[in-house]
N, C-alpha and C positions, 0 to 999 in steps of 0.2 A: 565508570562506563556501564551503562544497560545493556544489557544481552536479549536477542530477539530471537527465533526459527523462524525458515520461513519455509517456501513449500509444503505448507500445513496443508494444504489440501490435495494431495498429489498423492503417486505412488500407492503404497499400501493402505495411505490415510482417507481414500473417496468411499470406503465402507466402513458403517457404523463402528464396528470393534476397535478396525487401526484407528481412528478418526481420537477415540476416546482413550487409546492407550497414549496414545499420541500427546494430545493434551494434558493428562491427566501427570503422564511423566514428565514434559518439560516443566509443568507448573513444582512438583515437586523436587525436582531439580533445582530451581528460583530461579527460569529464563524468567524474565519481565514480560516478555509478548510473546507473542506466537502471528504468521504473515502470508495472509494468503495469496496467491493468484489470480487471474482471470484471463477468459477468451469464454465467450456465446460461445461462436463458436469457429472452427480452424477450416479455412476450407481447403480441399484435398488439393494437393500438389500449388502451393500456393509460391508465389515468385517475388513478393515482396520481401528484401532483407531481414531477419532479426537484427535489431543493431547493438546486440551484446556476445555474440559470436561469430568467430572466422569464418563459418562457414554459410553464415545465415542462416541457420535453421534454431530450432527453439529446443529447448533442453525435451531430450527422449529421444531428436530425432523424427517421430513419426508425425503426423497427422491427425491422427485417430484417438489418443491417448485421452483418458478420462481427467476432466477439468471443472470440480462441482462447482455451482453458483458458489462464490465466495462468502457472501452476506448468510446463505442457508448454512453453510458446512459450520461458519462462526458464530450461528446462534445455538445449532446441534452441539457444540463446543461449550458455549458459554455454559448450560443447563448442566454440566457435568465438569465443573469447573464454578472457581469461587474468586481467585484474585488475579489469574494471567489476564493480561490485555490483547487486546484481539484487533488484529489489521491490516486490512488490504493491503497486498506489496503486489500490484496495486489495483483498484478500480477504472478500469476504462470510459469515463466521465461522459464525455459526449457520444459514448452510446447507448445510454440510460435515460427516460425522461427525469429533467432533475426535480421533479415534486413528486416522484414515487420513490426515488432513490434517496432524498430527503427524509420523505416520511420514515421508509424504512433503515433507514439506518438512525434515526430517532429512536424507533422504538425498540432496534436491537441495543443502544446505547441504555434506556431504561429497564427492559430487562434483567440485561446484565451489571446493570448497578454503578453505569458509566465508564465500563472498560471499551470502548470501544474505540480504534486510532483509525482516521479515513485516510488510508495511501492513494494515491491521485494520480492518472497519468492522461496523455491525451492520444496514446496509443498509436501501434505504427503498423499494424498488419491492412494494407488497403482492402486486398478482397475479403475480408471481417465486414469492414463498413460501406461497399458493395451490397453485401449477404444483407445487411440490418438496414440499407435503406439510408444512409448517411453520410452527410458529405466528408469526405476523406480530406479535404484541402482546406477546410473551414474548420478541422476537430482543434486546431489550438486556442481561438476566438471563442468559440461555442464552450471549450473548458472555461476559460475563465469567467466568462457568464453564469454557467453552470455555479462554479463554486460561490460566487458573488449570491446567487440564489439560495444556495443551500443555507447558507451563513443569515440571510433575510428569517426563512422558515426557522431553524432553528434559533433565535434571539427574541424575536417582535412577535408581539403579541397577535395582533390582526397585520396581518404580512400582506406587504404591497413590493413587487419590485418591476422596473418595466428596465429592458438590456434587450439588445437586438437578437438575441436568438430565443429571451424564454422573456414572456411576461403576463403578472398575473395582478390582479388588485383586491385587498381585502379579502383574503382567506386566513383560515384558521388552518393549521397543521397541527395537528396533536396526536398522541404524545410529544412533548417535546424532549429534549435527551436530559440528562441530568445535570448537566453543567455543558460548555463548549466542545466540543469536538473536536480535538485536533487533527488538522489537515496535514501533512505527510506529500509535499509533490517528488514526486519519481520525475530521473531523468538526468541526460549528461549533457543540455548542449543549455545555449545564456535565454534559453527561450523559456526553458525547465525552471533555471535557475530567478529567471526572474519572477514566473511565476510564485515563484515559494516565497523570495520577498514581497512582492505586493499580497498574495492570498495566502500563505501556508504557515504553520508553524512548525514546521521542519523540512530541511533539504534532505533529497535521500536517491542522489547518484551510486549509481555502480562500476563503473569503471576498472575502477582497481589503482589505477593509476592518483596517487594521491596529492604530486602538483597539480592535477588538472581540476582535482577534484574539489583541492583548496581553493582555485583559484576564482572558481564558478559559483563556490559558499560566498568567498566576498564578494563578487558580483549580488550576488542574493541579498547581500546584508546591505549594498548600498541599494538595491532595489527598494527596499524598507523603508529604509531612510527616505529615500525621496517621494514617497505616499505618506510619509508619516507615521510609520509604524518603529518601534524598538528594537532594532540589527541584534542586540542580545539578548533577544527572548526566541530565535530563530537555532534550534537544534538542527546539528548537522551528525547524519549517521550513513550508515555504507552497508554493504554485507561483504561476505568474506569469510575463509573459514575460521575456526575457534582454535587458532595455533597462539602462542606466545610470544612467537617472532610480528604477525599480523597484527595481532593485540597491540602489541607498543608501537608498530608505525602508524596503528587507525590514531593509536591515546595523540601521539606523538602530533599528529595534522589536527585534533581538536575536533576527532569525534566523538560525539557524546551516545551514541547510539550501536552497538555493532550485530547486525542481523545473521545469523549464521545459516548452515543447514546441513540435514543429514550427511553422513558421512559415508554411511550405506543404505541403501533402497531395497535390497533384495525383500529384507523380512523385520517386523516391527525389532525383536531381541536385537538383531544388530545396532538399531539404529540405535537402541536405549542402549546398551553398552559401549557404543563408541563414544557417540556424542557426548551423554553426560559425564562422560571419564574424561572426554577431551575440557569441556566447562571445568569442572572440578578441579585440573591440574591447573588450565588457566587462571 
């Protein structure tokens, strides 16, 4: 099983120092990734559910709370760093144009020497996409287009794709990344999951719950199958804390991925002594 952090861009880690102690120690530690975030931006007192807590609101609690651009925080990352992988947990897809967000994740993928994993989601905060001008009811259509596009620019050389929400003919994008990209779609409902079988090459529910979670992976895999793609080249991963009781029921469901995160937020020392002592025992 690979080991991931995620909340890399949070907390103590949205200024320069955390950002790079941060990195610098889970790479030597041997996490395999490191997983960012995103929201533009939160608007104040907002009444749309989060759909991964009781209470619907989003981890902190507040409003207000600092949330760097995810793509900026992982190229700052990458330059002070040499082999951890780096990846949106997740990118909010249809609210990016997809040939800037192409481009740039191209050329942070060549930089950094192709560590880069695109986590995918099609986001659920409405007045978000209110704020940016975008339709809230059409963001699951508009994703899979998006990703369909990305995958055009990054592969073909003079790139043509025409889809009902993005179309372009004969253009050049360049940089292109170094190899493929792997796609990562977020999400816990058969809409998430099918997406990852027809576009993604990993499923990556959080639930917690690991019937549901199995059950939505093989939905995924026969998603594959029937576009024609290979159900076992389709990685399924979670997040979860870095206990050894968790550990063996993610190994046990046929996760191949387990994304972790801090254990403490107060101040960087905490986090480096708990976490990588909790890794280590594990």
């Amino acid at each position: 099983m690979k080991f991931g952090m995620t909340l890399a861009n949070t907390g103590p880690q949205v200024h320069g120092e955390g950002a790079i102690a941060y990195a610098q120690a889970a790479e030597a530690a041997g996490f395999e990734s490191l997983w960012t975030v995103e929201h533009v931006v939160v608007p104040e007192g907002y009444a749309t559910p989060y759909p991964y807590s009781e209470d619907g609101k989003m981890p902190g609690k507040r409003d207000d709370i600092d949330i760097p651009d995810p793509l900026i925080w992982m190229a700052y990352a990458a330059a002070a760093t040499s082999e951890i992988k780096l990846g949106t947990g997740i990118l909010i897809v249809p609210q990016r144009n997809p040939l800037v967000t192409a481009k740039a994740v191209a050329t942070l993928d060549r930089l950094s020497g192709g560590r880069v994993m695109l986590g995918v989601g099609a986001g659920w905060l409405a007045e978000e996409f209110a704020a940016l001008g975008v339709a809230f009811d059409d963001r699951g259509d508009i994703t899979d287009d998006y990703l369909e596009a990305y995958r055009t620019l990054w592969r073909d050389d003079v790139c043509s794709y025409h889809g009902q929400h993005v179309s372009f003919d004969r253009v050049y994008c360049r940089p292109q990344p170094v190899g493929p990209v792997p796609i990562v779609v977020g999400g816990d409902s058969k809409r998430a999951a099918r997406r990852a079988g027809e576009h993604g090459d990993a499923f990556f529910p959080v639930s917690g719950n690991f019937e549901d979670m199995t059950a939505l992976h093989e939905h995924a895999k026969r998603c594959a199958e029937r576009v024609g793609r290979d159900p076992g080249q389709l990685d399924f991963m979670t997040q979860g804390p870095a206990t050894p009781e968790f550990i063996e029921q993610a190994a046990a469901a046929g996760i191949t991925r387990l994304v972790t995160f801090p254990m403490s937020r107060s101040k960087f020392d905490d986090f480096s002594r708990d976490v990588i002592t909790a890794y280590a025992d594990a």
